[in-house]
N, C-alpha and C positions, 0 to 999 in steps of 0.2 A: 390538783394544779397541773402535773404532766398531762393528762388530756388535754386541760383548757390548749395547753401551751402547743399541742398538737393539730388541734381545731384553728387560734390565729395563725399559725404556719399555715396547714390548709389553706387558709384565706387570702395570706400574703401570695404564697405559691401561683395558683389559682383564678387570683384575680387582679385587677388593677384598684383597688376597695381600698384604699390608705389606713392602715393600720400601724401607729407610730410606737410601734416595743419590739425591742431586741430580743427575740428567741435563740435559748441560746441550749443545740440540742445537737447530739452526735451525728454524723453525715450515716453513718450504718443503719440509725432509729427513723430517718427522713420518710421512709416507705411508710411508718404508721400513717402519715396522711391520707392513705386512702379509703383506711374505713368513713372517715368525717366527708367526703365530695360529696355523698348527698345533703349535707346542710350546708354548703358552700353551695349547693346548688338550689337547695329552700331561701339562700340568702339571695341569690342573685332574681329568682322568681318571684320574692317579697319586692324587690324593687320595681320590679318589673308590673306588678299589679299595682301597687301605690302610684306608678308612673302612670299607668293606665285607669285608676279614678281620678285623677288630677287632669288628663287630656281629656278622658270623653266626652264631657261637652263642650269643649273647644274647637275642636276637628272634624272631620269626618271619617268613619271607621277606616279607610284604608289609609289616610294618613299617622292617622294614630299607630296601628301596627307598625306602618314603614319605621315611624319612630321607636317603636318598641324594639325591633331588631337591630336597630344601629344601637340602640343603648347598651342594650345584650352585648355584641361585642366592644362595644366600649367599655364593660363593665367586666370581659375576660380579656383585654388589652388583643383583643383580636387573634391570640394564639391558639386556638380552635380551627377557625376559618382558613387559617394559614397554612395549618396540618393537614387540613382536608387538600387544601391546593397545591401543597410539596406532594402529596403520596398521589395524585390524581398525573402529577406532570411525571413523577418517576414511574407508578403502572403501568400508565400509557405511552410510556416512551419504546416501547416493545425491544425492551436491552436488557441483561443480563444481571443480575443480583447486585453486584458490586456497584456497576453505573446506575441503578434504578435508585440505589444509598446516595450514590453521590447526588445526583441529581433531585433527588428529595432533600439534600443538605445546602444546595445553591440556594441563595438570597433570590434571588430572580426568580420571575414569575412567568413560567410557561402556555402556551396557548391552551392547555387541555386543563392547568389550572386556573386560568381567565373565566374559561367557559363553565368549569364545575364553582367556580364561586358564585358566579352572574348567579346562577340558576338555582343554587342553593337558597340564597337570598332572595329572587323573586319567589322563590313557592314559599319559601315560611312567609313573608308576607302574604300571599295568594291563600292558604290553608287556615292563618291567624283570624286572617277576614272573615273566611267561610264559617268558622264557630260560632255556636249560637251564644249571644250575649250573655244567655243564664249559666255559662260551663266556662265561658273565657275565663274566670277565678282559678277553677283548677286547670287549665292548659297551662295557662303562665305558669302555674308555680310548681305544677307535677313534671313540665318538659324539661328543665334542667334538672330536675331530680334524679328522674330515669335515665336518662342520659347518663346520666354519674355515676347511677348504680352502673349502667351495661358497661363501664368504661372499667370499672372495679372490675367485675368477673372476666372482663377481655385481660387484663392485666391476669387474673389469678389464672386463666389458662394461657398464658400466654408466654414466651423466654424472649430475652432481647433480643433483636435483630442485631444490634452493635457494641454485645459483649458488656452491657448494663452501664454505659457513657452518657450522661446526662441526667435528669430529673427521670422522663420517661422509663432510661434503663434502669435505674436504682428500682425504681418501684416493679417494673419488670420482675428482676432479679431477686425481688425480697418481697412484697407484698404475694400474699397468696388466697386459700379458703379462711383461711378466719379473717381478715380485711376484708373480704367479700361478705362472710356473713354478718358483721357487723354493719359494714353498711345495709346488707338488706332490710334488716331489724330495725332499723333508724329509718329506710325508707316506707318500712309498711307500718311504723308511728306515725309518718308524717303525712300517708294518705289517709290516714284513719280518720286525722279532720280537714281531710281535700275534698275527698271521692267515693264514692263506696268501693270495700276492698274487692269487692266482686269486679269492678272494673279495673282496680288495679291489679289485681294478678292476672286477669286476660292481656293487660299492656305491657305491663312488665316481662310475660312468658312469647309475647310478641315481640318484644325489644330482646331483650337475651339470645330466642335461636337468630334473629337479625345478627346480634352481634359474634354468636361463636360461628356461623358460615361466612361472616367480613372475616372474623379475625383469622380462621384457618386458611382463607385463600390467599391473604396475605401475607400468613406464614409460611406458606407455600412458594407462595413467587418472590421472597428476599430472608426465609429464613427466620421468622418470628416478626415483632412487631417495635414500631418507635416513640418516640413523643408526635409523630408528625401523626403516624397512624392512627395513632390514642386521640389525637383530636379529630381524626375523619369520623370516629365513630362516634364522639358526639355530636358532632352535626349532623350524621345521619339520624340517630338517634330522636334529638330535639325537631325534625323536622318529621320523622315516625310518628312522633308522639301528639304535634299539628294533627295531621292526618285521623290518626286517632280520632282525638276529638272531632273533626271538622265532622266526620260519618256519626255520630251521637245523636 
């Protein structure tokens, strides 16, 4: 029962999924959530294919995707996207450690995160399109996976940027190699009935050195990593993993 009760947390965390029970679990134990993101992210990619045999013969393939990605973030209440758009406006603000926090903390949306959300968005739709219909099954539902796994190991080599303050930090600060390996194990069960594992561990070891060169430059220029940051690399990630398949 403390798994299960680790897993709904996961979920409530994580997504915007209505899940109506009171978990009631110590703030020091909250970091277990990270081994479960890959079936938080099997959950969000099952939606996302069910969404997508209900539209395709309604639509036409590029509308269908567009809808697939707005549901995506509909479906993580848009805190991914958001992360990726605070750390893009603080990077590039070409300022100093402390200002590049602050300015990754401002509610306000910058011009360098304007343009890195625009574009994020048009290519996962542009990449979604491009896959070939008999592989769309596993893109959907392998792209949040991986993603979750790479967001796991960015966390397990990773210290907080802001001294382990908020959800991001906690897990910073307390999730490590065993939350990592359990999520991998949970992620190479769940491509075992996606994909062949031969193409998942060429994606996966493509996602990974992706994410430890994101995650060290940015530990580099503020000092470790945040909740804002942990979501750039999912979006990077999930739109890697488009690409991926779109070349299949």
């Amino acid at each position: 029962m403390g798994e299960l009760k680790v897993l709904i947390l996961s979920i409530q965390f994580m997504t915007g999924i209505p899940i109506p029970i009171n978990i009631d679990i110590e703030e020091n134990k909250i970091y277990k959530i990270a081994s479960y993101l890959p079936l938080v992210g099997l959950l969000i990619g099952s939606i996302l294919f069910i969404s997508h045999l209900l539209l395709k013969d309604l639509f036409s393939r590029e509308i269908i995707m567009t809808l697939l990605v707005a549901l995506s973030y509909i479906l993580t209440r848009g805190m991914h996207i958001d992360g990726l758009a605070d750390t893009f406006d603080g990077l590039f603000s070409n300022k100093g450690r402390d200002k590049i926090l602050e300015i990754m903390k401002d509610s306000r949306l910058g011009t360098n995160g304007v343009l890195v959300l625009v574009f994020m968005v048009i290519l996962k739709i542009l990449f979604l399109s491009s896959i070939k219909q008999s592989i769309v099954f596993s893109a959907l539902l392998m792209s949040p996976v991986v993603a979750r796994l790479s967001v796991v190991f960015s966390i397990a080599i990773s210290k907080s940027a802001r001294g382990g303050k908020g959800l991001g930090g906690l897990l910073l600060e307390k999730a490590g190699l065993k939350e990592f390996t359990i999520a991998f194990v949970i992620s190479v069960v769940i491509s075992h009935f996606v994909m062949p594992l031969r193409n998942f561990f060429e994606l996966t070891a493509i996602s990974l050195i992706f994410t430890y060169l994101m995650s060290k430059y940015i530990s580099k220029r503020i000092g470790g990593m945040t909740g804002d940051t942990l979501g750039a690399v999912i979006e990077f990630v999930e739109l890697m993993v488009y690409i991926y398949f779109s070349l299949l």
